[in-house]
Phi, psi and omega in degrees: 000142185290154198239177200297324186290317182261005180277337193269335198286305196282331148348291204261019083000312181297305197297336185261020192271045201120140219008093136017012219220128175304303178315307174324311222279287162017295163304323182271344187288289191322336186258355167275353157269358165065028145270149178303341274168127179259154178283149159318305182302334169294308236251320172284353175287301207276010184267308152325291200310286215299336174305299196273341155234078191286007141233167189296121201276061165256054168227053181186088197256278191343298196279348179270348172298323166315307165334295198282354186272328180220052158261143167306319191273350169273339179272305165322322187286302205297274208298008143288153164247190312000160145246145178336145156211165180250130163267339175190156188240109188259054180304108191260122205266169200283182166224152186293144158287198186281130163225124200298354188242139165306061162298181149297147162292133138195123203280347174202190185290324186311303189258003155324324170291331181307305200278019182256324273309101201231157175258164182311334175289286190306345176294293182328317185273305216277356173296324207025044178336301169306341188090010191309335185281341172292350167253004194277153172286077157095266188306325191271015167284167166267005182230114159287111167304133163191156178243174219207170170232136206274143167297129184115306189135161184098167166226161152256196165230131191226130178261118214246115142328132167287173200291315203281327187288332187295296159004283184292332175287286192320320157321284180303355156279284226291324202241359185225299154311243229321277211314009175220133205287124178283158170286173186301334265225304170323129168222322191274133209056024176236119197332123159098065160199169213176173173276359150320284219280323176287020189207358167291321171269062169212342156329095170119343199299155180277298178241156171218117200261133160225164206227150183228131158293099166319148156019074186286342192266318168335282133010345195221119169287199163285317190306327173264354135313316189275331181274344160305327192275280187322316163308306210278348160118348156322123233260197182275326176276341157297291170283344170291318176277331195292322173279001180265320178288356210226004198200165192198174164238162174254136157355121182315108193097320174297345172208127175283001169320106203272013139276003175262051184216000207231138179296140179215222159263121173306123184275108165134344182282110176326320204271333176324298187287344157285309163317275175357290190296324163310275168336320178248049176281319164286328179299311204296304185298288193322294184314319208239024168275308174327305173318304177315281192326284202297358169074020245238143158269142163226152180197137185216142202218074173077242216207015184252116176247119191248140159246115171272124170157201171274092193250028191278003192233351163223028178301302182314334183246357145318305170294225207005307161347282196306304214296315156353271230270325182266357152291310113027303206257343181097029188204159235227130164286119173284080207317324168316304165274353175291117194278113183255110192237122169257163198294000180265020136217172199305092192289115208233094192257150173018059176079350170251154171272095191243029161303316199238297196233149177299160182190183159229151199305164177321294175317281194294350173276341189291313169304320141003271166315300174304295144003299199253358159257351154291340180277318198304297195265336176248040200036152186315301169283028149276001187227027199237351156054051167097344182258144146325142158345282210295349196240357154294335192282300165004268163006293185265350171269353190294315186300299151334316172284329184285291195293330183279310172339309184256342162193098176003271178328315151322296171310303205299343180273333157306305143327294210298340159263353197291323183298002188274330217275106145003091175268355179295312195245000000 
């Protein structure tokens, strides 16, 4: 016997399988129930629908099955006897609905396998919708588990994508994430923005307030990826896998944590930190409208929140504000971390020194600095502490970069010793 889900399933199947029109619709509803005829109880069904979907919703067949499954006039009907069966099934395929943004198109799973290029089985295993890989041994997972150590005390659990999923989450940033615009407000991971740009307007400030997202990725389920997709014009089956590739549970046992048990955004997933800004688009406009008002700079560097200005005479009911508007928001303040620094000691944000202009600080450059006239003059491996040529030289230019991000002029002095040091020998 057919169960109430799938006759309302076979319904909304019907309905979408041609003209927008009551009678049309009608007709086709009778014949996916193998009547000759549509019934009164058909004709008062599809007159509901059009209240509520006066065009056709197709690109969300799921939610008009829903409609129909819990109308008044289909619950009545189901608890008569006959009871309802499907005689044929009239499939129509979806389309993208409206979208405010140049996403890619893609109107159905066919070509989501297309722009993957993946086939319909493996599109299916790496979404893994069902959760089959959280009870799998190791080699069938799509993650490598691992914890890390937190600054501070602690580990987190961060799920590192295997090469084919990565593969595929990268696709889907290119062609689906980046085309939708993070708010100004937004820095970390976003083209043309940097830790510069998240920490120049607060250079010079009487205070400068940072504020932590508990377990920022954790915090963002699968339901708002997915309700993120349907904004973007993405058909219901299209965005249900795309939230299945982009999101995970942790392994059975590996965390007692119920928001790493539950699907969420993988911390260590390429697509993450774009999903993350998207998803906090509204926190960032409430902070930073909030920010206005208060006369206050905001900037979010990841799950790092900074404010700047004059807060020494409303700090307290700021902080109070700020945690309002991001509990709100599904998401958590780490209390623990919140800093308040005035300009008569070292205002220090994401690793700059930001009292006059951003830089990093004296010390590490001095340490540096040192660093690289000891390589010059006692050679590179006295200062390389166990690593390779190649990956000490990395190393000391990654740092170099880190320091020219904030201030050219630092850096150029820097090159100029790095250029003395004799990598040869």
């Amino acid at each position: 016997m057919d169960s109430a889900e799938r006759v309302a399933d076979a319904i909304a199947t019907a309905l979408l399988a041609g003209e927008w029109d009551g009678p049309a619709m009608s007709a086709r509803v009778s014949s996916a129930l193998g009547m000759q005829r549509p019934t009164p109880w058909i004709h008062d069904l599809v007159a509901e629908v059009l209240l509520v979907h006066p065009r056709p919703p197709i690109d969300a067949p799921r939610g008009l099955a829903a409609v129909v499954r819990f109308s008044h006039v289909f619950r009545r009907r189901w608890e008569r006897r006959p009871r309802l069966h499907v005689a044929v099934w009239t499939p129509r395929p979806t389309e993208m609905g409206r979208t405010p943004w140049p996403v890619t198109p893609l109107p159905d799973l066919a070509a989501l396998a297309r722009l993957l290029d993946v086939d319909a089985g493996e599109l299916a295993w790496f979404a893994d919708t069902r959760g089959w890989t959280r009870r799998s041994p190791e080699p069938l997972r799509h993650y490598r588990w691992r914890e890390i150590p937190r600054r501070g005390g602690g580990t987190r659990l961060v799920a590192a994508p295997k090469p084919r999923l990565k593969e595929i989450q990268r696709r889907l940033l290119r062609h689906v994430l980046l085309p939708i615009p993070t708010h100004a407000a937004a820095h970390g991971a976003v083209p043309g923005r940097s830790v510069r740009t998240a920490v120049s307007p607060h250079a010079g400030s009487a205070v400068v307030l940072r504020m932590d997202l508990e377990a920022f990725y954790a915090s963002i389920p699968a339901g708002r990826v997915w309700g993120l997709l349907r904004t973007a014009g993405f058909p219901e089956a299209v965005a249900y896998t795309i939230t299945g590739l982009v999101t995970t549970r942790a392994p059975v046992g590996l965390s007692s944590d119920p928001r790493l048990r539950t699907p969420h955004l993988p911390q260590g997933a390429p697509s993450s930190p774009q999903l993350a800004n998207l998803v906090a688009f509204s926190l960032d406009r409430r902070l930073a409208g909030l920010a206005s008002r208060f006369g206050v700079q905001y900037t979010r560097y990841v799950d790092d929140l900074t404010f700047s200005g004059d807060l020494r005479a409303a700090r307290a009911r700021f902080v109070d504000a700020v945690t309002t508007v991001v509990v709100s928001e599904g998401f958590a303040v780490n209390e623990r971390k919140t800093v308040v620094l005035g300009s008569a000691g070292r205002q220090a944000v994401l690793g700059a020194v930001v009292n006059a202009h951003p830089a990093v600080s004296r010390r590490e450059r001095d340490t540096l600095r040192a660093t690289l006239h000891n390589c010059a003059v006692h050679g590179w491996a006295s200062q390389a502490h166990g690593r390779t040529r190649d990956e000490f030289r990395a190393h000391l230019l990654g740092r170099i970069a880190w320091v020219g991000s904030l201030h050219p002029t630092h850096a150029t002095r820097l090159r100029a010793i790095f250029d003395r040091i004799d990598w040869d020998n």
